[in-house]
C-alpha positions in Angstrom: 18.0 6.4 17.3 15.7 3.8 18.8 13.1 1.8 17.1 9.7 2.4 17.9 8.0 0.7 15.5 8.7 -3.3 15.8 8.7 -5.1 12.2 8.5 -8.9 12.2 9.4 -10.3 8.5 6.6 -13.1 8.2 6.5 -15.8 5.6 6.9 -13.6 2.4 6.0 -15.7 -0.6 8.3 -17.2 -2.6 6.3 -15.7 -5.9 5.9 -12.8 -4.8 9.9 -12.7 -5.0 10.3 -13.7 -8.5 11.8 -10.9 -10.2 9.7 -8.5 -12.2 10.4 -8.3 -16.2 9.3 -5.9 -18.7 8.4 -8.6 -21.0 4.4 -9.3 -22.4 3.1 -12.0 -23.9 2.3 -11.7 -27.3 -1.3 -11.8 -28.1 -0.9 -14.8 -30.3 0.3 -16.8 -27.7 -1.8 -18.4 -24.8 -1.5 -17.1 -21.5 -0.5 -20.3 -19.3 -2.7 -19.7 -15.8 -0.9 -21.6 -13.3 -2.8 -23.0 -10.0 -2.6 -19.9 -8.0 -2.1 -21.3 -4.6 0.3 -24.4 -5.9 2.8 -21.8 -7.2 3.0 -20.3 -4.2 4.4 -23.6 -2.8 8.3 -23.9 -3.0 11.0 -25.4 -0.6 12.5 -23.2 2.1 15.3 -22.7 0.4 13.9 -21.4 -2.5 11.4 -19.4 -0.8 14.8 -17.9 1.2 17.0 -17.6 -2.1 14.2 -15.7 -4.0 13.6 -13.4 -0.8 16.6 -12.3 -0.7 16.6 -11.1 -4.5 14.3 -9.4 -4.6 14.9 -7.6 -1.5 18.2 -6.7 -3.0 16.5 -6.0 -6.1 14.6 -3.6 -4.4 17.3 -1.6 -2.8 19.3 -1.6 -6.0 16.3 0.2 -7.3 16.4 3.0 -4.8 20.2 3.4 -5.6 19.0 3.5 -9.3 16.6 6.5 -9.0 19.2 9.1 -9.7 19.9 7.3 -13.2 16.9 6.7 -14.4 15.0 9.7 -13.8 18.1 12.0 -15.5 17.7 9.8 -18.1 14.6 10.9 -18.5 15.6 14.4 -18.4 18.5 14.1 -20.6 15.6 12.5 -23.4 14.0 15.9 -22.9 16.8 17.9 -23.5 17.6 16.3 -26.5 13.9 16.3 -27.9 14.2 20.0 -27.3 17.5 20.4 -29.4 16.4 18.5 -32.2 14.0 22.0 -32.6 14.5 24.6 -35.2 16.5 27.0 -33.9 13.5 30.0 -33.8 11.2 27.6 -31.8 13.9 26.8 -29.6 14.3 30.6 -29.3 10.5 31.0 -28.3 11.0 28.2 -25.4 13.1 30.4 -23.1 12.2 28.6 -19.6 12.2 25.1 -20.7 16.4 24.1 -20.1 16.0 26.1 -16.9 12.9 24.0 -15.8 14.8 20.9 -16.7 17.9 22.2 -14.8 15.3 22.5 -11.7 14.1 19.0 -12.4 17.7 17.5 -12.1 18.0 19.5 -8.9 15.0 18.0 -7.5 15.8 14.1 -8.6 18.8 14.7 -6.6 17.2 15.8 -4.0 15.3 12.7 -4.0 17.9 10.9 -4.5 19.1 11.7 -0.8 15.6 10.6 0.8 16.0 7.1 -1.1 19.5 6.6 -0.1 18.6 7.6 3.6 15.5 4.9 3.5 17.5 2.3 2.3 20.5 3.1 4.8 19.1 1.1 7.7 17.2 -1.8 5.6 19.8 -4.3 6.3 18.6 -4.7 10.0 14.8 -3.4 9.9 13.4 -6.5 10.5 13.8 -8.4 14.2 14.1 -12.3 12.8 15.4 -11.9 9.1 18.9 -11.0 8.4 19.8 -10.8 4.2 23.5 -10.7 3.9 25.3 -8.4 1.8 25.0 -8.5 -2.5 28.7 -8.4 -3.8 29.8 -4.7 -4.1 27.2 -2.5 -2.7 28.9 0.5 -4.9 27.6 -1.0 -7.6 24.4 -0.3 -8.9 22.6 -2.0 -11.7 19.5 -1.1 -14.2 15.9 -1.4 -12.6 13.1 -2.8 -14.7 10.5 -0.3 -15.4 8.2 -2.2 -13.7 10.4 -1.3 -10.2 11.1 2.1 -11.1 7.1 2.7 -11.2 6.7 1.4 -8.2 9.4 3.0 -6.5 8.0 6.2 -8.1 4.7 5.6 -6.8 6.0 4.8 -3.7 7.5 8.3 -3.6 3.5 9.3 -4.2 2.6 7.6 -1.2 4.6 9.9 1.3 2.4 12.9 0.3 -0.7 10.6 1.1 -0.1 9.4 4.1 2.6 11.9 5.6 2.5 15.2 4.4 0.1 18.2 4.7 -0.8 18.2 0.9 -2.5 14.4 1.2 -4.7 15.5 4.3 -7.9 16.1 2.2 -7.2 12.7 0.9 -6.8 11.0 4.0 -10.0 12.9 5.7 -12.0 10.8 2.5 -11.1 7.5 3.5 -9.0 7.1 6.7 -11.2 9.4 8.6 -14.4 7.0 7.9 -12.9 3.8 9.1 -11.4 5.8 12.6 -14.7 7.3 12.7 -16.2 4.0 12.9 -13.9 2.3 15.1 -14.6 4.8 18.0 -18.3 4.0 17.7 -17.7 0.7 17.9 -15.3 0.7 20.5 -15.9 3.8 22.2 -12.8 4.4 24.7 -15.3 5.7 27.6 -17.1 2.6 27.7 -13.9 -0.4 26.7 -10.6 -0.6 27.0 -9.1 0.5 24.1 -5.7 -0.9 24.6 -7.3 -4.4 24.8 -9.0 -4.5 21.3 -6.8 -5.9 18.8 -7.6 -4.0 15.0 -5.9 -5.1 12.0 -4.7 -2.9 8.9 -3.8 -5.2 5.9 -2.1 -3.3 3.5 -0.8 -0.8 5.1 1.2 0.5 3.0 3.6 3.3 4.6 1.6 2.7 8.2 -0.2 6.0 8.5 -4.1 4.9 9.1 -2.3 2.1 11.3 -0.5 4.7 13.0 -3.5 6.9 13.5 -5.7 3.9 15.0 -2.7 3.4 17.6 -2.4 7.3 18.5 -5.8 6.6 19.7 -4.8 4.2 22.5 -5.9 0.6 20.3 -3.5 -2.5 20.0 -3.2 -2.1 16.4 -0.9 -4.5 13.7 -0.3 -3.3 10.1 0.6 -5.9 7.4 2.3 -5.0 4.1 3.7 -6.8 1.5 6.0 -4.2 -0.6 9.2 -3.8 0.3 8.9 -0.3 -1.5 6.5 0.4 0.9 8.1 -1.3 4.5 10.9 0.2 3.7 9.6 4.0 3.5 7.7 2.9 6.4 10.4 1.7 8.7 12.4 5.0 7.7 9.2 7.1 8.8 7.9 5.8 11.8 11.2 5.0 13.5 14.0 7.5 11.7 11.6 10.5 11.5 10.7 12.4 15.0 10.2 16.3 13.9 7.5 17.8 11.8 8.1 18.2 8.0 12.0 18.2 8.4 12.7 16.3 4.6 11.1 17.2 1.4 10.2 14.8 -1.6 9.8 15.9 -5.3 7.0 13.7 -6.2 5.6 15.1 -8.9 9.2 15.9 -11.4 8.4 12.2 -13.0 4.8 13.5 -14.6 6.3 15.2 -17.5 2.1 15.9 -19.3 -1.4 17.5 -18.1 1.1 20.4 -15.8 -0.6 23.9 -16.0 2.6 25.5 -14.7 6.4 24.6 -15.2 6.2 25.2 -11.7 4.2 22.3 -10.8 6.2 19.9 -11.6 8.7 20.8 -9.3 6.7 21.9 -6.3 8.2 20.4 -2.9 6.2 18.5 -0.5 7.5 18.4 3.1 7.3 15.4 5.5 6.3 13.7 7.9 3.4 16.4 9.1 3.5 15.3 12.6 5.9 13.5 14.3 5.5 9.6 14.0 7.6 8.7 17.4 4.8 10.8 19.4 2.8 7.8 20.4 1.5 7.3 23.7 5.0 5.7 25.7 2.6 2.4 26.1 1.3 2.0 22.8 0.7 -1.1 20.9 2.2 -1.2 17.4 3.9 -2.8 15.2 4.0 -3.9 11.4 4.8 -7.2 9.9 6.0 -7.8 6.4 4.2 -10.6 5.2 1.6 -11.9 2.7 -1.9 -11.7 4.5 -3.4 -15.1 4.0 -0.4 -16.6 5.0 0.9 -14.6 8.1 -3.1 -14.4 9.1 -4.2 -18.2 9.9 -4.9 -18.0 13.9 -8.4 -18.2 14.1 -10.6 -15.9 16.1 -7.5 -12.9 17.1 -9.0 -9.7 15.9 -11.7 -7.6 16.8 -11.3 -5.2 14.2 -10.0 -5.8 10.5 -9.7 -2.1 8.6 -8.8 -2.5 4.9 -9.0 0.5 2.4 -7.9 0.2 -0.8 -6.9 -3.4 -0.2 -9.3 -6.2 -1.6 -8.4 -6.0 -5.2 -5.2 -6.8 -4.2 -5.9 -10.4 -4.6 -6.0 -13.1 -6.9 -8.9 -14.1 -5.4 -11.0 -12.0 -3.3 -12.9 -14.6 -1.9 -9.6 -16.3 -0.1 -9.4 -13.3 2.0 -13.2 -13.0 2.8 -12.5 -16.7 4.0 -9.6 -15.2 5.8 -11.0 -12.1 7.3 -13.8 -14.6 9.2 -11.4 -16.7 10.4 -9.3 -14.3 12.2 -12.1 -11.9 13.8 -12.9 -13.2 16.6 -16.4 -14.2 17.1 -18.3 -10.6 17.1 -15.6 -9.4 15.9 -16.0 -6.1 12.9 -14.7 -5.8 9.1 -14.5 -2.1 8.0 -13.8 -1.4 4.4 -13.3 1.4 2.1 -12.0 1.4 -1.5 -12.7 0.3 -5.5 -11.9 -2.6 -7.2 -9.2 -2.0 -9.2 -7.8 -5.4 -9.4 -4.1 -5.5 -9.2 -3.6 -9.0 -11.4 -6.2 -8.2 -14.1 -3.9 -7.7 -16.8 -0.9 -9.3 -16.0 0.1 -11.9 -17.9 0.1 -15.4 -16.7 -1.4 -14.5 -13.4 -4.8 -15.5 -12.1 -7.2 -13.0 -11.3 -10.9 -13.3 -10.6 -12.5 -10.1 -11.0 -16.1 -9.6 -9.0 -18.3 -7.0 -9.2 -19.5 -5.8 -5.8 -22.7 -7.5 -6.0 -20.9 -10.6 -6.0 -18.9 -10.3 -3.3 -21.5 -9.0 -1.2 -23.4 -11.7 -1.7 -20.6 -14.2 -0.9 -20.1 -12.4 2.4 -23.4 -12.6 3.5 -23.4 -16.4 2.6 -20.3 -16.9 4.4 -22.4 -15.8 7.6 -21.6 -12.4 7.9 -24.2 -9.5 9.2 -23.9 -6.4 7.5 -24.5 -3.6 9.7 -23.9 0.2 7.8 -23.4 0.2 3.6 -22.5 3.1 1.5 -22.2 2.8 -2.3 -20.8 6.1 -2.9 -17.8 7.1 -1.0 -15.4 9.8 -3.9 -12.2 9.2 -2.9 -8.4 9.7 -5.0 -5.4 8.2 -4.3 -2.1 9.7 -4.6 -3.6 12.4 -6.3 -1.3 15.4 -7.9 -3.8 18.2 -7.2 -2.5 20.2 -9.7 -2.5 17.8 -12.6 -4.8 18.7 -15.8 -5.8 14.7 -15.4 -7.2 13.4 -12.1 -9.1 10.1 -11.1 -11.6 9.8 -8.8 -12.6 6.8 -7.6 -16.5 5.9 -6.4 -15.6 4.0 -3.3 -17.5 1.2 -1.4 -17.6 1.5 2.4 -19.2 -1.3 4.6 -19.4 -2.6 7.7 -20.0 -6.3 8.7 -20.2 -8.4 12.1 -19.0 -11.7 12.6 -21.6 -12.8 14.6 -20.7 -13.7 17.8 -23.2 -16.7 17.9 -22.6 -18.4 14.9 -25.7 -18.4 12.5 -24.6 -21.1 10.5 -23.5 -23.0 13.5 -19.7 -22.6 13.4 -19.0 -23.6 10.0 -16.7 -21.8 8.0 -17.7 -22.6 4.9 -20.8 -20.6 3.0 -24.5 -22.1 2.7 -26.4 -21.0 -0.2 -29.4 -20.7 1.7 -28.1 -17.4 3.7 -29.9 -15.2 1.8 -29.3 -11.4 2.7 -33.1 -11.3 3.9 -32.3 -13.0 6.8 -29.4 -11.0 8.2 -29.9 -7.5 10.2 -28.8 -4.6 7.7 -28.4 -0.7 8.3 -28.0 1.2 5.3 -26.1 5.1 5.5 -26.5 7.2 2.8 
């Protein structure tokens, strides 16, 4: 099968390779907060030894699924056998449920092994060798097995049926909004550029290019490029694989049942583009794949800004790459990743903060809502759901610059100054 989706591996950090450990700090000793942007800094060869790690760290994970979730399972069973005999009794249905559990991580199993099948080759200017015996699979850290467990999540958000009513709450907003502001009966769509940082498994990206736009997603994860690279170019009929996602929640079920519900995918077919459609993702980290000034008309991040150390490096980065005029749409929390990781740095800003700091940085903020309810990878069926209270903005580069073409913020922007629409 062809690819339709081009990806383009872009300057992946050489810390964001470092392996993950399951290790914390103790509380008696001090955290040690290195210079977030000088650790990034390594030699090439470096940056390419610790690349290819973890991108064979990640694919070992996906072979270690199977393991580690029948581990789980296995834990279960033997909980349940360590029961007196008469409650054991009064528990009829629970070795069947965990049979049907087993069935499903197998099941799984398949998808993962199918996703990572064609990885080796998925990107155009990266090739990463082979990793001694690829028989051999090794133990995950938990930290990967979460991630590839919520990465599992992420297919019922973005591709199936179930995660439509989550997608209507904060993709459908920022589309909305890019048709208004580039309404295809008055522009040619195909000619403005939008951005999607964090993409994740490419389905608002995806959406945006249906619609006829030039359209890039960026994503980090290789949990996430590679479920997106098996979606948009292995997939091409409607809802032909199923996913288990929910056998790894093992509390808050109503029903036995739940757990082991199926969710098909993809809902529609992701090679149905237009035949002269403008896509394609690149694996990279944002700052530093994004440096080209003045590319974008359109930047579209939900759920992405409390991704970062520092939210303010890509507020600096976002108005260097719109182009003058150019919009910033945004929906999500801040739920900031690096808050409690040990030994990373992590500035965490209320909203109020960072709106003033975009204003300051010359910004014009043109539509506001404070209240946008919104989950994410929500199991609907769970006795425990979040819901998050979401921001959703909209700002303008202006395309004459109010603070004469200087990138850097003036303290004297006040908000007063700058044209404002509030939506309620």
């Amino acid at each position: 099968m062809l690819s339709i989706v081009d990806y383009l591996r872009l300057t992946l950090q050489c810390t964001a390779m470092a392996d993950s450990t399951d290790e914390t700090v103790p509380a008696s000793k001090p955290e040690v907060f290195y210079n977030y942007r000088e650790r990034n800094k390594c030699s090439p060869e470096e940056n390419a030894r610790l690349e290819r790690q973890h991108f064979w760290n990640v694919i070992n994970a996906f072979k270690y699924y199977r393991i580690h979730v029948h581990e789980r399972v296995n834990r279960a069973e033997r909980q349940f056998r360590c029961l007196p005999d008469h409650h054991q009794q009064l528990l009829t249905n629970f070795l069947p449920n965990l049979n049907k559990i087993g069935y499903c991580v197998d099941r799984n199993q398949e998808v993962l092994q199918a996703i990572v099948h064609n990885c080796l080759h998925m990107f155009e200017n990266m090739e990463y060798g082979q990793d001694g015996d690829p028989r051999k699979v090794r133990p995950s850290t938990t930290f990967d097995m979460d991630k590839l467990k919520s990465t599992i999540k992420q297919f019922v958000r973005d591709w199936s049926e179930a995660g439509k009513a989550e997608r209507d709450s904060c993709y459908k907003p920022i589309i909305e909004e890019i048709q208004r502001l580039f309404p295809p009966d008055q522009c040619d769509v195909s000619q403005v550029r939008v951005l999607v940082p964090g993409a994740g498994l490419g389905r608002l990206a995806w959406e945006i290019a249906h619609l006829g736009y030039s359209c890039q997603g960026n994503e980090w994860s290789f949990f996430m490029l590679f479920s997106s690279n098996f979606v948009l170019n292995r997939c091409d009929k409607e809802n032909a694989l199923t996913l288990y996602p929910w056998i790894h929640q093992f509390s808050n079920n109503k029903m036995s049942s739940d757990q082991t519900r199926p969710v098909s995918f993809p809902d529609v077919n992701p090679q149905s583009l237009p035949a002269d459609s403008d896509f394609s993702m690149v694996a990279g980290d944002f700052q530093e794949v994004y440096s080209d000034p003045e590319m974008w008309d359109c930047v579209a991040t939900c759920f992405f800004i409390d991704t970062a150390h520092n939210v303010l490096d890509y507020i600096e980065t976002i108005w260097n790459i719109l182009k003058p005029g150019g919009v910033w749409i945004n929906l999500g929390p801040l739920l900031y990743h690096y808050e409690n990781m040990a030994n990373e740095f992590s500035i965490e800003l209320s909203y109020e903060e960072i709106k003033a700091v975009i204003l300051k940085y010359g910004f014009v903020l043109e539509l506001e809502r404070e209240s946008v309810p919104s989950t994410y990878t929500e199991n609907d069926r769970s006795m425990l759901k979040y819901l998050y209270d979401c921001i959703f903005f909209i700002i303008r580069k202006p395309a004459e610059q109010l603070i004469n073409g200087d990138q850097t913020p003036k303290d004297g922007q006040t908000e007063d100054s700058l044209q404002k629409r509030s939506s309620t």
